[in-house]
ZADO-1210 file (C-alpha; in nm, 4 decimals, padded with zeros to 6 digits):
<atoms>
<atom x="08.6498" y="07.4275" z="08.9505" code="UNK" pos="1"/>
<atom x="08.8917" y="07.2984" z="09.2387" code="UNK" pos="2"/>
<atom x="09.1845" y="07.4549" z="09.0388" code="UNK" pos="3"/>
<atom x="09.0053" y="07.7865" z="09.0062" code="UNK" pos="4"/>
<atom x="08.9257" y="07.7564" z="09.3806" code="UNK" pos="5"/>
<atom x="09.2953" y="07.7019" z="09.4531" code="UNK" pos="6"/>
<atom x="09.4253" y="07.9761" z="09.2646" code="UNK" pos="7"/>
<atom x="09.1424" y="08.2245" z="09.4462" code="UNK" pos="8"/>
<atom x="09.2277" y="08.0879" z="09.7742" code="UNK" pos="9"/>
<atom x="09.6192" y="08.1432" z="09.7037" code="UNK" pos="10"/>
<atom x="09.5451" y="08.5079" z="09.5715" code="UNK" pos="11"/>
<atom x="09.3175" y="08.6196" z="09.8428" code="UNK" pos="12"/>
<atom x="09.5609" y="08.5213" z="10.1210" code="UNK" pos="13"/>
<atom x="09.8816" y="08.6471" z="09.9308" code="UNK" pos="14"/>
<atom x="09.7084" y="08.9921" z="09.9130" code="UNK" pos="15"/>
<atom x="09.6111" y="08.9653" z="10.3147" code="UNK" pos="16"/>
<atom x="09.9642" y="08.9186" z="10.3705" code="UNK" pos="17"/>
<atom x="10.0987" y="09.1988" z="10.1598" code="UNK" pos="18"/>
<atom x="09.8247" y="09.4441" z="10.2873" code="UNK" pos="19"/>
<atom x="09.9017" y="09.3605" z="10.6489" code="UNK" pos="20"/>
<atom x="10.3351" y="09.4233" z="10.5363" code="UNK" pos="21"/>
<atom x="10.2037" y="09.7569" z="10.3830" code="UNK" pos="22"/>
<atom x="10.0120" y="09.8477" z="10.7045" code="UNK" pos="23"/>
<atom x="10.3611" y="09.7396" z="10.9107" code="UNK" pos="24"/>
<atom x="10.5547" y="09.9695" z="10.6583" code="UNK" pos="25"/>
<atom x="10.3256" y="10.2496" z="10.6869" code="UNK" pos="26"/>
<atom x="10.2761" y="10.2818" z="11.0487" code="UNK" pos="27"/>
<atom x="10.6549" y="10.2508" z="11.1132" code="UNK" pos="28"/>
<atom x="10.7017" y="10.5297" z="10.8196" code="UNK" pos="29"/>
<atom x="10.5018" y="10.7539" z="11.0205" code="UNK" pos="30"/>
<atom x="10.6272" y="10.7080" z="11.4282" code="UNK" pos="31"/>
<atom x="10.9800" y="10.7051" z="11.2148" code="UNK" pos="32"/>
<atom x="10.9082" y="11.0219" z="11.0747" code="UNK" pos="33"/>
<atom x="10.8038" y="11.1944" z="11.4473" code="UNK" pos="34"/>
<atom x="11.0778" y="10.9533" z="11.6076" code="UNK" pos="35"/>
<atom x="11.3427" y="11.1306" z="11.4002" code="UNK" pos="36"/>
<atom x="11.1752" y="11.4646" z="11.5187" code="UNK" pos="37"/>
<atom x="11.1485" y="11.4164" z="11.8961" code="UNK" pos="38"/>
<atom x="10.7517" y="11.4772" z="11.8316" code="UNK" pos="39"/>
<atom x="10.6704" y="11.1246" z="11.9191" code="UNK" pos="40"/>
<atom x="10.4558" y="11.0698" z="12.2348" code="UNK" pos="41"/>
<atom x="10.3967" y="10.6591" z="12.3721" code="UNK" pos="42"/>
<atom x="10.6793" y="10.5737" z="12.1432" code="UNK" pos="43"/>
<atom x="10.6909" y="10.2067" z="12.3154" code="UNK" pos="44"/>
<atom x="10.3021" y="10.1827" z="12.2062" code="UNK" pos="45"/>
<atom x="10.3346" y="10.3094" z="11.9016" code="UNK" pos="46"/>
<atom x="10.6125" y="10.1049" z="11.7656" code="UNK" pos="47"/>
<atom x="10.4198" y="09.7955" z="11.9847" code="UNK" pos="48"/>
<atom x="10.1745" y="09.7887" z="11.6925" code="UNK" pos="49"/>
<atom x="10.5011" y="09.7059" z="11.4362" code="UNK" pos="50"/>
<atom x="10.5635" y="09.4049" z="11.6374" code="UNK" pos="51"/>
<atom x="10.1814" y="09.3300" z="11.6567" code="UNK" pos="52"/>
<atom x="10.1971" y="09.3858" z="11.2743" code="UNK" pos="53"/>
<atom x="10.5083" y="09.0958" z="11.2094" code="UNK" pos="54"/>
<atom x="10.2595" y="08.8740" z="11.4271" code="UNK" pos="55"/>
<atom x="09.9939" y="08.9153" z="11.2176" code="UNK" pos="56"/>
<atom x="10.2415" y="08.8391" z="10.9179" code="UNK" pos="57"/>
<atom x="10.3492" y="08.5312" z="11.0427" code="UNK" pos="58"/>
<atom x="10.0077" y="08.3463" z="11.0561" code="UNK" pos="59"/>
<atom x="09.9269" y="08.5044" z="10.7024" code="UNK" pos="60"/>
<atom x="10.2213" y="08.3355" z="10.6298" code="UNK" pos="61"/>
<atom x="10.1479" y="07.9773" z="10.7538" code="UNK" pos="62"/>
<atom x="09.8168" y="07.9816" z="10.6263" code="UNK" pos="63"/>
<atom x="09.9718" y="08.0833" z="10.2749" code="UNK" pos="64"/>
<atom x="10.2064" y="07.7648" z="10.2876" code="UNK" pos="65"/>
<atom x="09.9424" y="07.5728" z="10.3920" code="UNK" pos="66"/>
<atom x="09.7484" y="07.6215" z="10.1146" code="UNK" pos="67"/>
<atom x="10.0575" y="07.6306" z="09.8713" code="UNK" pos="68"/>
<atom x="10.1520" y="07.3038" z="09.9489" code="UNK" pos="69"/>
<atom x="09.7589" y="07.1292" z="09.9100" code="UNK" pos="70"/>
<atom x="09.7538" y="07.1345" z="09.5158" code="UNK" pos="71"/>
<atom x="10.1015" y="07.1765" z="09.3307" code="UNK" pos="72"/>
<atom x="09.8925" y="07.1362" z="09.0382" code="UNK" pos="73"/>
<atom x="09.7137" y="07.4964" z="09.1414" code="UNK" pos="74"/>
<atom x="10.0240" y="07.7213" z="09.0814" code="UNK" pos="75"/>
<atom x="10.1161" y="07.9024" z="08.7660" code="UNK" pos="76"/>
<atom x="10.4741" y="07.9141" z="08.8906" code="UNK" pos="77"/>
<atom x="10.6903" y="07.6155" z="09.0964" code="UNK" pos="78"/>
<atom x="10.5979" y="07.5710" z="09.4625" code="UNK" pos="79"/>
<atom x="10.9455" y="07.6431" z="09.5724" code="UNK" pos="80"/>
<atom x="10.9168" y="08.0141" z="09.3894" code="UNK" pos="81"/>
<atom x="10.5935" y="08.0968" z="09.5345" code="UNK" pos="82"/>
<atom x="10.7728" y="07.9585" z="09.8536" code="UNK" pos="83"/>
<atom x="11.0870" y="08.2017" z="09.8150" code="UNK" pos="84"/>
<atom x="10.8951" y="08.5070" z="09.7834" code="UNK" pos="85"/>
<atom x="10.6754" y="08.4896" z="10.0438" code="UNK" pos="86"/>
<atom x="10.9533" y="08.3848" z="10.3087" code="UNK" pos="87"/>
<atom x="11.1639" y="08.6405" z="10.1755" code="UNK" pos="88"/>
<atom x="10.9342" y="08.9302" z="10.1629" code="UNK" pos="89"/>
<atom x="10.7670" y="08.8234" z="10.5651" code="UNK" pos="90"/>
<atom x="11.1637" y="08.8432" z="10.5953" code="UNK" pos="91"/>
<atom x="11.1308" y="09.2147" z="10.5489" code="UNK" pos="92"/>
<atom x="10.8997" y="09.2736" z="10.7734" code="UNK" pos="93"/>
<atom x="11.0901" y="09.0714" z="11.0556" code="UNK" pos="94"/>
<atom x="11.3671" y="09.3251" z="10.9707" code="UNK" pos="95"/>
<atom x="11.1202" y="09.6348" z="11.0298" code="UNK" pos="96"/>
<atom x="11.0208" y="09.4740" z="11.3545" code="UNK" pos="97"/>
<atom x="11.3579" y="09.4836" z="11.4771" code="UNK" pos="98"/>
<atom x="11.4003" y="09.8116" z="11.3724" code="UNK" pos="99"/>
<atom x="11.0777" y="09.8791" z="11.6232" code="UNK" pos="100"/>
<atom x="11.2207" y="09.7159" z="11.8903" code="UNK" pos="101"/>
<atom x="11.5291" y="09.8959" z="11.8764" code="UNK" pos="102"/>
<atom x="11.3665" y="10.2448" z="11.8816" code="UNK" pos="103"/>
<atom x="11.1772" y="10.1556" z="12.1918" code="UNK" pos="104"/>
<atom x="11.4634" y="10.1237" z="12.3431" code="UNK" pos="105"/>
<atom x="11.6259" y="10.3710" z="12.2283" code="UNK" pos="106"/>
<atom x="11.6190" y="10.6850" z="12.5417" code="UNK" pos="107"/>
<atom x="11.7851" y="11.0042" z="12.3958" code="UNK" pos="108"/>
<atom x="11.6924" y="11.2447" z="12.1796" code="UNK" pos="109"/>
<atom x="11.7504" y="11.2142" z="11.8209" code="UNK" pos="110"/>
<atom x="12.0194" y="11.3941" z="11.6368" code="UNK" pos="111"/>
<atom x="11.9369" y="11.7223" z="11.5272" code="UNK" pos="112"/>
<atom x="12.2151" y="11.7667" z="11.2200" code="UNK" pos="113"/>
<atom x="12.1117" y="11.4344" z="11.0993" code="UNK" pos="114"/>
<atom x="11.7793" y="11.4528" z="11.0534" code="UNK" pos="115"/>
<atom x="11.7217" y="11.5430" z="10.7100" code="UNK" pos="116"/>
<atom x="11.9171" y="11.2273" z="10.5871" code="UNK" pos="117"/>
<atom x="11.7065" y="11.0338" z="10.8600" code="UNK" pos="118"/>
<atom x="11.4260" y="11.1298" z="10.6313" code="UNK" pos="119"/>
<atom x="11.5304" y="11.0983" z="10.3424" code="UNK" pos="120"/>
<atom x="11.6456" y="10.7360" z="10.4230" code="UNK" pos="121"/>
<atom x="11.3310" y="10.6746" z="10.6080" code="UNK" pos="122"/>
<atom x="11.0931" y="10.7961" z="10.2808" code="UNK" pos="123"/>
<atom x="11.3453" y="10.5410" z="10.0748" code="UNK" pos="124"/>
<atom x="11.2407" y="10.2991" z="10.3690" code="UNK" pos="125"/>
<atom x="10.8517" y="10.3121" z="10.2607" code="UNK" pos="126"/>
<atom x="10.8433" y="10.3611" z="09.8710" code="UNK" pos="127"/>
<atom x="11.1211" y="10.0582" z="09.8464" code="UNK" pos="128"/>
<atom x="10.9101" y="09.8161" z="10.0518" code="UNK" pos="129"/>
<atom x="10.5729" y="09.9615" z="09.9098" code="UNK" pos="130"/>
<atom x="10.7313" y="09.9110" z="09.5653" code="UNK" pos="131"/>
<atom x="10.8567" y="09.5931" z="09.5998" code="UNK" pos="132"/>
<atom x="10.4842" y="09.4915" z="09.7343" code="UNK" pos="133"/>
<atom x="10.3719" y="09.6360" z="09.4514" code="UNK" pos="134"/>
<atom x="10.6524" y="09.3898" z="09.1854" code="UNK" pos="135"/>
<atom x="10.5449" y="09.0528" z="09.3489" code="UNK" pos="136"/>
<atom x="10.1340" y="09.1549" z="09.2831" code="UNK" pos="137"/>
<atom x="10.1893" y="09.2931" z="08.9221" code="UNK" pos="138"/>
<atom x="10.3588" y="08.9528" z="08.8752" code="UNK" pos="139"/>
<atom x="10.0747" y="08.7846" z="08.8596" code="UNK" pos="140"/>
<atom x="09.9299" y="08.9820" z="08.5542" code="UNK" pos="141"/>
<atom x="10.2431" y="09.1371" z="08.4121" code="UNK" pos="142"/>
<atom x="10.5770" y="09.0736" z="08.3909" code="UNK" pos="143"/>
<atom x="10.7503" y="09.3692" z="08.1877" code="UNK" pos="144"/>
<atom x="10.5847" y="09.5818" z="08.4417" code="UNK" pos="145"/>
<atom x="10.7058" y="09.4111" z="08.7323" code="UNK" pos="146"/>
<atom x="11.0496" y="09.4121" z="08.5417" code="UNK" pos="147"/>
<atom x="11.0698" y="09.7633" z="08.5345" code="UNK" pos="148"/>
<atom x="10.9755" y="09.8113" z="08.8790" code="UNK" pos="149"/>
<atom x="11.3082" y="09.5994" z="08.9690" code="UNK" pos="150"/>
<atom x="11.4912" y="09.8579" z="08.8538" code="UNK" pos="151"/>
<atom x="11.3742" y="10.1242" z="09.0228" code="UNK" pos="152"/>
<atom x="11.4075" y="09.9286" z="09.3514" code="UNK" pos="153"/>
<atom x="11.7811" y="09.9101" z="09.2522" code="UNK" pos="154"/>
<atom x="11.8172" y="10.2473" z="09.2070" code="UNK" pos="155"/>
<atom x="11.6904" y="10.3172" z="09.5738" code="UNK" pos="156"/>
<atom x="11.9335" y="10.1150" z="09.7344" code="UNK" pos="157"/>
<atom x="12.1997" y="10.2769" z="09.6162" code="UNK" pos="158"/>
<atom x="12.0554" y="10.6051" z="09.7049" code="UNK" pos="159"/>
<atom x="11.9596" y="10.4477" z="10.0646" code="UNK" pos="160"/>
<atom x="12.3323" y="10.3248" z="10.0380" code="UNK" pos="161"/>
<atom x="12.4829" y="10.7006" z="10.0313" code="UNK" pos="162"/>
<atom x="12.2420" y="10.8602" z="10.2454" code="UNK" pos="163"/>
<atom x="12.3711" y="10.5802" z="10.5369" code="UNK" pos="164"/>
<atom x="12.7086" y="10.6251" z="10.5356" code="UNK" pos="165"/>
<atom x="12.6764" y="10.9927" z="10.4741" code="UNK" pos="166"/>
<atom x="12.5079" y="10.9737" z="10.8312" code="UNK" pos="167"/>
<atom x="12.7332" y="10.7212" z="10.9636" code="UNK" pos="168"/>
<atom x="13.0088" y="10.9822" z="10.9003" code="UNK" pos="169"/>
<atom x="12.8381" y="11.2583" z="11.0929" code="UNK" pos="170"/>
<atom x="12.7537" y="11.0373" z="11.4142" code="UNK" pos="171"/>
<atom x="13.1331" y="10.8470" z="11.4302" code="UNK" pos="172"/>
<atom x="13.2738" y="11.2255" z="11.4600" code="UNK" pos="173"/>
<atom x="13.0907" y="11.3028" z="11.7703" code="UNK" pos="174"/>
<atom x="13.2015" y="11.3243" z="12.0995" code="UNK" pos="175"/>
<atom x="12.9216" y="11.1799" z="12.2573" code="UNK" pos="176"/>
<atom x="12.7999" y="10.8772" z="12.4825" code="UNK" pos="177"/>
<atom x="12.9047" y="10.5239" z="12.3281" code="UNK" pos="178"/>
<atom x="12.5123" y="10.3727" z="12.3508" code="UNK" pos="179"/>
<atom x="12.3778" y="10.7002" z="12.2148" code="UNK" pos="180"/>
<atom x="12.6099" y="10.6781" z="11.8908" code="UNK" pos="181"/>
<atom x="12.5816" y="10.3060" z="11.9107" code="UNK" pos="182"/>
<atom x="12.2021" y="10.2600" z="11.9327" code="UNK" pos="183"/>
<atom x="12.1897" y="10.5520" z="11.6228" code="UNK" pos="184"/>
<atom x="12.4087" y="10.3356" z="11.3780" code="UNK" pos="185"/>
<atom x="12.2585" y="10.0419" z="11.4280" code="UNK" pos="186"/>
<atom x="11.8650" y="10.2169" z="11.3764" code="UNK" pos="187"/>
<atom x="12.0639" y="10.3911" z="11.0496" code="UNK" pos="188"/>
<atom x="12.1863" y="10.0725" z="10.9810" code="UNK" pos="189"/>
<atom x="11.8962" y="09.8449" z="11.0241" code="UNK" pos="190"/>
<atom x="11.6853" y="10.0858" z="10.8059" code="UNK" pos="191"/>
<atom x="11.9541" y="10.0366" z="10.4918" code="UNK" pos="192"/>
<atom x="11.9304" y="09.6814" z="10.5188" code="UNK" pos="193"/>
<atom x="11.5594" y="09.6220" z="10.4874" code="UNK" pos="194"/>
<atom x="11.5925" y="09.8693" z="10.1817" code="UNK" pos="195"/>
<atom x="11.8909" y="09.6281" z="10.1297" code="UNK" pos="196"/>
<atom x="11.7031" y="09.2908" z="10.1514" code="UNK" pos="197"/>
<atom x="11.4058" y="09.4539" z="09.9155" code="UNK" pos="198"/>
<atom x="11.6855" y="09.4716" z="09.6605" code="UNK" pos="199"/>
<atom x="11.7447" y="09.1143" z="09.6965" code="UNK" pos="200"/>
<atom x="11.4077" y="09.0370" z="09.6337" code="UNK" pos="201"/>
<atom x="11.3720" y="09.2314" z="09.3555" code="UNK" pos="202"/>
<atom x="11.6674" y="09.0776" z="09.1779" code="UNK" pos="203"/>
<atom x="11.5281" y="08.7413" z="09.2787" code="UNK" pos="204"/>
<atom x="11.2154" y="08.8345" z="09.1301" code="UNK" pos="205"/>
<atom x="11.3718" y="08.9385" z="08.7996" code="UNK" pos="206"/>
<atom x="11.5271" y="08.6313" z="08.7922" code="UNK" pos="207"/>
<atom x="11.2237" y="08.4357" z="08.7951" code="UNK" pos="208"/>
<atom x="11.0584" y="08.6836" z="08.5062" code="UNK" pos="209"/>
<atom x="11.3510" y="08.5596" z="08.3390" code="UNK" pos="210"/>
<atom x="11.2871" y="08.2022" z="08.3921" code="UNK" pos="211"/>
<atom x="10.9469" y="08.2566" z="08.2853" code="UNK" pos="212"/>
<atom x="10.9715" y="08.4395" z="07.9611" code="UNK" pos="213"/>
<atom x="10.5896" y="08.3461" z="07.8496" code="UNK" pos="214"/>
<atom x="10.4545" y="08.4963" z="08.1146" code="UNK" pos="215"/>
</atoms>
């Protein structure tokens, strides 16, 4: 009955903690998508509720470990796996925080002649992380589903991975103010390397359905 308990407690939490990654995701998706129009009012109070968001994260997080490390006994898979994936996804949203933080900084208008790719790369932005969300849970249940689903995540980067420095070469050939240019590539940038790190994951996560070939 403890076991059973364990396991519960360890699901419950883990979905709390992707839900509240999803919500981060989502939100920034959406002041993203009026950022990159110049249709964003309160842009430092919108993107406040990112940061707000990783906070959240981060005690999801502890409380996760917490309970990880009570029962090794609990766990279909090895502590340290369990461990990996739920540092490395809280990693992603750490990187959309950033990402927040930069754009409430940021004080000029957006690009108009880049603003298709900006959306393009910032759709990429939501159905990689949402995806990847979406791997770790189906995990639990199926692995040749979650396989698949690795695949697909691959496949995004490299679109992501065009679509960047396709933008990068249309913002380095302007003759423009240094911070505006500068404080675009590194948003453009910062974007492509959560899509980046969700990769990662999802090659670390095939590696494990690998390792776990009953599963």
């Amino acid at each position: 009955m403890k076991l059973k308990k364990e396991r519960e407690n360890i699901s419950q939490i883990n979905k709390e903690f992707q839900e509240e990654i999803r919500n981060g995701a989502e939100r920034l998706f959406n002041y993203m998508s009026d950022f990159i129009e110049n249709r964003l009012d309160k842009v430092g109070e919108k993107f406040q509720e990112i940061i707000l968001c990783e906070k959240h994260c981060d005690r999801i997080k502890e409380k996760y470990i917490e309970v990880l490390f009570k029962d090794k006994r609990a766990l279909p898979f090895l502590i340290e796996d369990r461990y990996k994936i739920i540092t490395s996804l809280d990693n992603i949203m750490d990187m959309s925080e950033i990402i927040a933080r930069y754009i409430q900084v940021f004080p000029f208008e957006f690009y108009e002649d880049i603003r298709d790719e900006m959306n393009q790369l910032n759709k990429l932005y939501l159905e990689t992380v949402n995806q990847l969300l979406n791997c770790t849970l189906l995990m639990e249940t199926s692995f040749s589903g979650a396989y698949e689903i690795t695949f697909e995540v691959e496949k995004w980067k490299r679109q992501a991975f065009d679509l960047k420095f396709k933008i990068l070469h249309i913002i380095f050939q302007k003759k423009d103010e240094p911070l505006r240019i500068s404080l675009t590539w590194k948003i453009v940038t910062l974007i492509f390397d959560v899509i980046s790190g969700a990769e990662e994951i999802s090659d670390f996560l095939r590696g494990l359905i690998i390792k776990y070939p009953g599963k």
